[in-house]
C-alpha distance (Angstrom), angle and dihedral (degrees) to the residues before:
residue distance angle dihedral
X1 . . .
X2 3.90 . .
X3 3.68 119.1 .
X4 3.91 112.0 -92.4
X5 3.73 95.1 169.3
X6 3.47 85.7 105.2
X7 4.12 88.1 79.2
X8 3.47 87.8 71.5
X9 3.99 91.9 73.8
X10 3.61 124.0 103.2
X11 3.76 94.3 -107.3
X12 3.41 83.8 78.9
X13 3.73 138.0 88.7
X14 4.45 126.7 -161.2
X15 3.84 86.8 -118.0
X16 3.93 84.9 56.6
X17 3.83 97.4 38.8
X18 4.02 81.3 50.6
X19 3.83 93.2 53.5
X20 4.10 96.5 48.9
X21 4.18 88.4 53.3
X22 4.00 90.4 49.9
X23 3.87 92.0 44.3
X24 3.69 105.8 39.4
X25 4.56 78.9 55.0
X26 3.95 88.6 48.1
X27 3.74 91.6 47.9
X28 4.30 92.3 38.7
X29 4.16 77.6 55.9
X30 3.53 106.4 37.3
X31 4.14 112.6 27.0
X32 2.92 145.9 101.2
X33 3.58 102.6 48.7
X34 3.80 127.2 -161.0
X35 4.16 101.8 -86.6
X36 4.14 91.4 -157.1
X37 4.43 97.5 105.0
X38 4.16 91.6 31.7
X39 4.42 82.9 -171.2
X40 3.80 86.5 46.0
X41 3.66 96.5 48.8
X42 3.94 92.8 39.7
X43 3.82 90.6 51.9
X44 3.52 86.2 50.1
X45 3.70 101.7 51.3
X46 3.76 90.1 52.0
X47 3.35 97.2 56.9
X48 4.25 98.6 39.5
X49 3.92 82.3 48.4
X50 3.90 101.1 40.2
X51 4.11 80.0 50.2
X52 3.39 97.3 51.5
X53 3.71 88.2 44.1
X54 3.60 96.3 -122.7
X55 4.15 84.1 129.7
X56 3.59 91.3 58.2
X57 3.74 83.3 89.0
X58 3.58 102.4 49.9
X59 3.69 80.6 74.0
X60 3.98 145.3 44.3
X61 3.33 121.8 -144.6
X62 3.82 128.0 -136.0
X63 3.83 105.2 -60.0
X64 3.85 100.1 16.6
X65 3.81 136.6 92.6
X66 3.62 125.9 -125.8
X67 3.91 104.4 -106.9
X68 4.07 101.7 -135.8
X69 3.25 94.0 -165.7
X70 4.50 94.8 57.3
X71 4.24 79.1 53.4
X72 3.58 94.1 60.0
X73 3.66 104.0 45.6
X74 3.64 89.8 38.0
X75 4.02 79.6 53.9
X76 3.29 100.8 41.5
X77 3.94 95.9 51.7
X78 3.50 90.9 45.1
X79 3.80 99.0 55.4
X80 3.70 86.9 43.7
X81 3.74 88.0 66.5
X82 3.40 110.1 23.8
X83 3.50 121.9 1.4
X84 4.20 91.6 -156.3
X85 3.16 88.5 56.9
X86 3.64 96.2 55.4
X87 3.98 86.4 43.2
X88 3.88 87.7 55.0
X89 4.29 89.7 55.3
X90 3.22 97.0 34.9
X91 4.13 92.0 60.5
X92 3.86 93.1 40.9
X93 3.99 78.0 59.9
X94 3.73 107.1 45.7
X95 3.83 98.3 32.9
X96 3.70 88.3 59.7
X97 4.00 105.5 33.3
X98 3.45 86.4 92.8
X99 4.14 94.2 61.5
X100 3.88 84.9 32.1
X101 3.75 87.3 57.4
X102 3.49 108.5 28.7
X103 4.02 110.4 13.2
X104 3.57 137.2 122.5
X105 3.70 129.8 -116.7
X106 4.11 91.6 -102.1
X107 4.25 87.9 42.6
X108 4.02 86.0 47.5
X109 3.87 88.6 70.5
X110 3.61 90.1 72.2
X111 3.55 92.3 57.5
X112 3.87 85.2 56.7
X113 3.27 90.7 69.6
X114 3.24 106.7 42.3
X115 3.60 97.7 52.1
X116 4.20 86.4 52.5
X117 3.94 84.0 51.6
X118 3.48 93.2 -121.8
X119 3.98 93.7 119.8
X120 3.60 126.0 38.2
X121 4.00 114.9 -141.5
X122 3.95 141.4 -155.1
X123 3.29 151.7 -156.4
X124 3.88 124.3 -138.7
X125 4.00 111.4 -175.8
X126 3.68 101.7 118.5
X127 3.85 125.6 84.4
X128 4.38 135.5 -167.3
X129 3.64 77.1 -108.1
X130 3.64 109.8 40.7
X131 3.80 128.7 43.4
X132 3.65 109.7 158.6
X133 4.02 94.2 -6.9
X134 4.16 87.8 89.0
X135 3.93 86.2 165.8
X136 3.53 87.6 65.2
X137 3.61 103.9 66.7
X138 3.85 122.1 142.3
X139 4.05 93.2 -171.5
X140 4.16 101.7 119.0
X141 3.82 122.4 -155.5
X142 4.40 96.4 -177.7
X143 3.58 115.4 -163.2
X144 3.52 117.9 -109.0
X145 3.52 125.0 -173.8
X146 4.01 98.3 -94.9
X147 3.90 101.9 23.8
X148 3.81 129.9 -34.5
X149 3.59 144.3 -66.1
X150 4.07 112.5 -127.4
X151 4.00 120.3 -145.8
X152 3.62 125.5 179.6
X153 3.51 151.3 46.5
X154 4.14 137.3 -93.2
X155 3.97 122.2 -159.4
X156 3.77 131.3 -165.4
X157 3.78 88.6 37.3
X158 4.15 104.2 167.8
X159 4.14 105.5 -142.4
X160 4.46 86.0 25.4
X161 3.46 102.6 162.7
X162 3.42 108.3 11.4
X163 3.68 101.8 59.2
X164 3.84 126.0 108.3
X165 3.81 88.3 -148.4
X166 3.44 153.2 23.9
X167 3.91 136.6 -141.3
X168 3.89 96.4 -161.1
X169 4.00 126.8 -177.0
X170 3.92 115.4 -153.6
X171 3.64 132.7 163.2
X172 3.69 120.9 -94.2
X173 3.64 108.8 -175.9
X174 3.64 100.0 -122.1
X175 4.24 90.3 128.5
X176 3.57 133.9 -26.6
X177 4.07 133.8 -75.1
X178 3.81 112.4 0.3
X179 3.66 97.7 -11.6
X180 4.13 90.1 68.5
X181 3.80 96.0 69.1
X182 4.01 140.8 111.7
X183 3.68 143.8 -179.2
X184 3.75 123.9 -130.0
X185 3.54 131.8 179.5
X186 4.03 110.3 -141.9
X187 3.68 113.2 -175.4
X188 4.57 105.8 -136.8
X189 3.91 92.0 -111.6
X190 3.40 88.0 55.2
X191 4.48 102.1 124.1
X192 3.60 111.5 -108.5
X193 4.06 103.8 31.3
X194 3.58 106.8 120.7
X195 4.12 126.5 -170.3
X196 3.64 101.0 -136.6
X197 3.53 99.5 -175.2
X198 3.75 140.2 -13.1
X199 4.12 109.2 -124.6
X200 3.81 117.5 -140.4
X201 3.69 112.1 -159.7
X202 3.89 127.0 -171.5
X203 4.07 85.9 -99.3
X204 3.65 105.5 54.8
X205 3.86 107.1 -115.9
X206 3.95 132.3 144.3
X207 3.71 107.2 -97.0
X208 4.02 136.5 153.0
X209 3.58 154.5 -173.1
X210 4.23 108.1 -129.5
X211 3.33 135.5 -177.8
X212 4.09 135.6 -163.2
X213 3.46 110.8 -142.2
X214 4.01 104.3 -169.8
X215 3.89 92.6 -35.4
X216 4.21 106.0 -163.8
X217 4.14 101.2 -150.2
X218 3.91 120.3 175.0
X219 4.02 115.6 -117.8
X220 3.93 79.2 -112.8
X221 4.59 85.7 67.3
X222 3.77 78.2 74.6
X223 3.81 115.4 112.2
X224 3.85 105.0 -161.6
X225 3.91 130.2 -23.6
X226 4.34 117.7 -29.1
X227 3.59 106.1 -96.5
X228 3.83 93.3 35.7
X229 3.47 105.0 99.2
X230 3.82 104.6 102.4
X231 3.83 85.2 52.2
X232 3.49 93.5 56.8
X233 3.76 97.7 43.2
X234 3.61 84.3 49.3
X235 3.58 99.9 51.7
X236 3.97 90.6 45.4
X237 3.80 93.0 52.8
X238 4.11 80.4 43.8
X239 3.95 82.5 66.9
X240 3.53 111.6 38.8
X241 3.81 105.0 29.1
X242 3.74 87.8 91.7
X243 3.46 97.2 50.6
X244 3.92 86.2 56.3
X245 3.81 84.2 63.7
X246 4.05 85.1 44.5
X247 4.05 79.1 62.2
X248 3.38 95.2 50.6
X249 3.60 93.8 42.7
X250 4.13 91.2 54.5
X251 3.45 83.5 49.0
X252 3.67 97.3 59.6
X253 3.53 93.1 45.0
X254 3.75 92.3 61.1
X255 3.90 85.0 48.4
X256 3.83 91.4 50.4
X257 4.15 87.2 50.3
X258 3.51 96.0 50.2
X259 4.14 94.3 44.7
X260 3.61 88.2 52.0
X261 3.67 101.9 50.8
X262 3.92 87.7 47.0
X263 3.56 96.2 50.0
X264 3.69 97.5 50.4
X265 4.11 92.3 34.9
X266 4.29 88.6 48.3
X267 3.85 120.9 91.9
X268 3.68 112.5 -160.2
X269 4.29 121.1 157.5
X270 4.10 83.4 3.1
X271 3.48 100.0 -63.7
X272 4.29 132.6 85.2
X273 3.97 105.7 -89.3
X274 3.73 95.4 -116.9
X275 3.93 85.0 69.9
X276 3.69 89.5 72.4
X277 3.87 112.0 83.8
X278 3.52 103.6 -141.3
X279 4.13 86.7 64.2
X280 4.06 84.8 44.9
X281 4.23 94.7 51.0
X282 4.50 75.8 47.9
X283 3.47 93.4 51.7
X284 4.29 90.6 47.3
X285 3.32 88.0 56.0
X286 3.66 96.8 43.9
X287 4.14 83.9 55.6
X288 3.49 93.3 41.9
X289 4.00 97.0 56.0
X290 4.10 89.7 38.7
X291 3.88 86.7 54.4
X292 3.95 99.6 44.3
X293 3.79 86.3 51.2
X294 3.35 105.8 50.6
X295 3.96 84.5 49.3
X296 3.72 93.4 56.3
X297 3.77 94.3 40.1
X298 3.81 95.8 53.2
X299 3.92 94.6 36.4
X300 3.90 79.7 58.4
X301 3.52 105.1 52.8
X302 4.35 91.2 31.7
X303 3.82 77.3 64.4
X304 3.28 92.9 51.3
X305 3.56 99.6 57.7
X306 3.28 92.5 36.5
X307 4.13 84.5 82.1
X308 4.11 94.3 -91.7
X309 3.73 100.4 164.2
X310 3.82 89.7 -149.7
X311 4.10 123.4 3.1
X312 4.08 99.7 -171.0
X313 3.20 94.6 141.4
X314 3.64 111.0 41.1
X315 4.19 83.6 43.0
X316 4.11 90.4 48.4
X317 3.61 93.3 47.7
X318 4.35 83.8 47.6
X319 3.61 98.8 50.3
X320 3.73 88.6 41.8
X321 3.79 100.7 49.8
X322 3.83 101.3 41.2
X323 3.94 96.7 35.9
X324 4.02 94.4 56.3
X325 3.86 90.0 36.0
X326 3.92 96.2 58.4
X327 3.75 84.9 40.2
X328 3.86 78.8 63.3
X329 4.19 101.2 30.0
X330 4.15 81.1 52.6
X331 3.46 97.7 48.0
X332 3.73 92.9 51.7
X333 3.67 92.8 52.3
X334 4.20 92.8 52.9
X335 3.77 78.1 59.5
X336 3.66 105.9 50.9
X337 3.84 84.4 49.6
X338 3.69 97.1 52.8
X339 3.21 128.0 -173.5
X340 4.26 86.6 5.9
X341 4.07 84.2 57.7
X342 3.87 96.4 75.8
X343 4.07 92.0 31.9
X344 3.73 112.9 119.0
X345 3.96 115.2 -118.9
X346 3.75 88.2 30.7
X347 4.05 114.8 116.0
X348 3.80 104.9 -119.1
X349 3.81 85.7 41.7
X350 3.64 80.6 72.1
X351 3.65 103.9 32.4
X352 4.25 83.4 57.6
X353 4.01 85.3 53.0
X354 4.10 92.0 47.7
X355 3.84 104.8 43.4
X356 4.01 93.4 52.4
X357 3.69 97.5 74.2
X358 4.25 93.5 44.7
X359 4.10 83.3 71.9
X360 3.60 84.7 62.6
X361 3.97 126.0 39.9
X362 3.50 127.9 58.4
X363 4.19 83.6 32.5
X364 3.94 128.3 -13.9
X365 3.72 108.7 -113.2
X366 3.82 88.2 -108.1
X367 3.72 90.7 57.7
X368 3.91 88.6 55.2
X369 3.60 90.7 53.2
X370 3.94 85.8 57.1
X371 3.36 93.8 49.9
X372 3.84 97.4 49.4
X373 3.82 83.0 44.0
X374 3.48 103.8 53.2
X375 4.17 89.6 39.9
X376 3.80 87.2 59.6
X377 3.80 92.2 50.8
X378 3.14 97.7 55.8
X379 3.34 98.5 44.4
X380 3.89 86.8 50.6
X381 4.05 95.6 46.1
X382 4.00 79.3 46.4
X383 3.53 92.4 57.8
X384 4.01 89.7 50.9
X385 3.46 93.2 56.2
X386 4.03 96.2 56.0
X387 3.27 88.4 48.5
X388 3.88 91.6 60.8
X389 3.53 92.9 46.0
């Protein structure tokens, strides 16, 4: 049983405390799922967690706030179980934070379906030729004189191919760099969208390659203002980038269960393995990272809610921390199992397969370092200047 004393802190409301005890028995019921037809099993997720209204959160509705905090336990216990199934909520999420953030009435009615689970959502921001460089998009959407025509393609996009829509981020002219960018929402009939190529990854996940081949899209597609595209894909990442370290911290929970049942199951010289004290100073600083990433993730997304207009720091320094340290608490468990660590079928097998990728999307560790870097600079060089007045 993973720790959950951690609910006990102050980030942490009743209603909250409430929601962790009703998920973790959904998810005890319900997860894992079988992993054999990834679409299949995505498809199904949606719609067992959209029924059980699990998806209701992914989402706010008109006139309410999305509560941070609710996506990262809902993460965390998710990934802890299944990390598909986190996967499938997560995307529901960040391919519609933009709409949830920024949409009109008539684009809100997507987001009604998504949070039933009855359509499955995506977000297209990253191009073959730009990862973390977002300014640097290619992807055209030229104005036309009743909407826009969209050119381009996007790669790595999680849900590719089986989504029934797209939030897509193009270039629109209006200045250079970052300040040229939009946000359109393109339903997957829509003529012209072509699935290049489906992505398989070393956790099994549905991704693609797609391409827009002379997309026509209705001023209405538009999410927000033109030219406010990098703002919105900024203030969506603002959101959920903790929650990817909420991920990575149910991931390293699982780890930490599984370590500690082999160590004190184990023989080895006579005696259980967890008697030895190299595998005790391991398991300290297992607990240690677990602990110092949960803090970091929940500070973030308590500040969040708190009414934070943006939290890029205190989410950079969360998906940093607790993605590289259950890189670490994970790797550390494949070893106390042995030769069973790297077997397939076994569950930190998997959990080695999930966690890679969370180092990656939604901000390269490097890029988080930036961020935190160039955050305390300026508060530093800020600092200097009071002083002088």
């Amino acid at each position: 049983m993973a720790d959950r004393t951690f609910l006990t802190w102050p980030f942490f409301e009743d209603r909250h405390r409430a929601l962790a005890e009703d998920l973790e028995a959904w998810c005890e019921a319900n997860l894992p799922v079988g992993h054999g037809d990834v679409d299949a099993a995505c498809r199904g997720l949606v719609e067992s967690m959209g029924e059980a209204g699990w998806l209701v959160h992914s989402g706010a509705a008109a006139g309410e706030t999305l509560d941070v905090r609710t996506l990262c336990l809902i993460r965390e216990t998710l990934a802890r179980h299944d990390g598909l199934a986190d996967f499938a909520f997560a995307m529901q999420g960040l391919g519609m934070g933009a709409v949830s953030l920024f949409g009109t009435p008539e684009q809100r009615r997507w987001l009604e379906q998504t949070r039933a689970g009855k359509a499955i959502s995506a977000f297209a921001l990253t191009e073959p030729a730009s990862g973390s460089d977002v300014a640097n998009m290619t992807t055209t959407a030229r104005r036309e004189d009743n909407g826009y025509i969209l050119d381009g393609e996007k790669t790595y996009i999680s849900n590719g191919g089986i989504a029934d829509l797209y939030v897509v981020f193009a270039r629109t002219g209006e200045a250079p760099g970052a300040k040229g960018l939009s946000a359109f929402l393109l339903p997957a009939d829509t003529p012209g969208l072509e699935i290049v190529e489906r992505i398989e990854v070393i956790a099994p996940h549905p991704l693609a390659h797609i391409r827009f081949n002379g997309i026509e899209l209705p001023e209405t597609a538009m999410i927000g203002k033109p030219g406010e595209g990098f703002r919105i894909a900024m203030s969506v990442l603002d959101v959920f980038r903790a929650s990817v370290g909420a991920a990575a911290l149910g991931f390293a929970r699982r780890a930490m269960e599984e370590a500690l049942s082999r160590a004190t199951s184990r023989q080895l010289f006579g005696a259980p393995l967890a008697d030895l004290q190299m595998v005790q100073g391991h398991i300290a600083d297992m607990a240690l990272d677990i602990d110092a990433s949960a803090l970091l993730v929940y500070r973030s997304a308590w500040v969040k809610d708190q009414g934070a207009p943006r939290v890029s720091r205190e989410a950079a320094m969360a998906k940093l921390h607790a993605t590289e340290a259950a890189q670490r608490v994970i790797d550390q468990a494949v070893q106390l199992h042995g030769g069973d660590g790297v077997r397939h079928g076994m569950a930190v097998e998997s959990l080695y397969r999930e966690i890679r990728a969370l180092r990656i999307y939604e901000g390269a560790s490097d890029v988080q370092k930036i961020v935190i870097a160039r955050a305390a600079l300026a508060e530093a060089a800020g600092a200097v200047r009071k002083g002088k007045d």
